[in-house]
C-alpha positions in Angstrom: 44.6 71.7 21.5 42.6 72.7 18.5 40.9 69.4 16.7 43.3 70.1 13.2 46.4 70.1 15.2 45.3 67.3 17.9 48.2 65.0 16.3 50.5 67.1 15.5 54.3 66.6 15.9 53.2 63.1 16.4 55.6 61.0 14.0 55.1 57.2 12.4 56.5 55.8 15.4 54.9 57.7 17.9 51.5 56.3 16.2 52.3 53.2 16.3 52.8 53.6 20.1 49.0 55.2 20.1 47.5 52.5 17.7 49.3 49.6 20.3 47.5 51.7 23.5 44.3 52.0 22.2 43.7 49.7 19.3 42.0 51.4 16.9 41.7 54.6 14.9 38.3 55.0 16.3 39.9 55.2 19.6 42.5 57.6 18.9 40.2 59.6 18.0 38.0 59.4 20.9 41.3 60.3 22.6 41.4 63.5 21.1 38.3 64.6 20.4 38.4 64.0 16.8 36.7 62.2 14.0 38.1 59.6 12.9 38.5 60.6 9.5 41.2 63.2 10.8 43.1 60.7 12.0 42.9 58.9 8.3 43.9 62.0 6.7 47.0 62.7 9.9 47.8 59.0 8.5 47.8 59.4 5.3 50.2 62.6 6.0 52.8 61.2 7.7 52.7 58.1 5.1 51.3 55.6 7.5 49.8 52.4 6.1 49.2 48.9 7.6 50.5 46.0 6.0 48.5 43.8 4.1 49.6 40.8 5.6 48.2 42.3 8.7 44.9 43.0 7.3 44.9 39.6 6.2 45.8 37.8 9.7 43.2 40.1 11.1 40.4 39.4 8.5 41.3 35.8 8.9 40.9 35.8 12.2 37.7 37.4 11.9 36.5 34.8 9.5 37.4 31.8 12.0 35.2 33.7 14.4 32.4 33.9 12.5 32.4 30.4 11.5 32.3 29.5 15.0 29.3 31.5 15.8 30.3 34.2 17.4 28.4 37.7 15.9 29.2 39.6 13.5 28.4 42.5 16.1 30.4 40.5 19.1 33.7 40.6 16.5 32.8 43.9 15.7 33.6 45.1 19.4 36.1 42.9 19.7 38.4 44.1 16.9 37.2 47.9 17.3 35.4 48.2 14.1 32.3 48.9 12.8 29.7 46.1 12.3 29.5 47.1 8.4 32.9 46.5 8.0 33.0 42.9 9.7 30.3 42.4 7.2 32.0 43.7 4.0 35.6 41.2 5.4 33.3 38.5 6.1 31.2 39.0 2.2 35.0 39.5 0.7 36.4 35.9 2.3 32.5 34.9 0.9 31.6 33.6 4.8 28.2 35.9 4.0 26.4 36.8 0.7 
């Protein structure tokens, strides 16, 4: 399958099926041998967003981590994203200058 077509025909449920299974974008993309910018743009294509209530639950959760000592690299693996980002949630909920 060529990498611009890897998720093709796949529709908004279907993806939400892949993002259950593997967690992340990152992951999908591992999956298919893509970057995971093509699966941002695929997203954006079929209209796919995630709720903010979600990002909040999640970024909250994050924070409760963090201010019981457990790394910012350790929550990093654990909610499949990158360190920099677990720093820029943890900055915006002001856990970290």
């Amino acid at each position: 399958m060529s990498r611009s077509g890897a998720l093709s025909g796949i529709t908004k449920a279907q993806y939400r099926g892949l993002l259950k299974e593997f967690g992340s974008d990152t992951s999908i993309a591992e999956y298919y041998g893509i970057t995971r910018q093509a699966v941002s743009q695929f997203k954006k294509r079929i209209g796919f967003e995630y709720s903010e209530q979600t990002k909040k639950k999640r970024n909250k959760r994050i924070v409760n981590l963090y201010d019981n000592d457990m790394s910012s690299s350790r929550i990093a693996k654990r909610f499949k994203l990158s360190k920099t980002h677990v720093i820029r949630i943890l900055k915006d909920y002001g856990s970290i200058n």
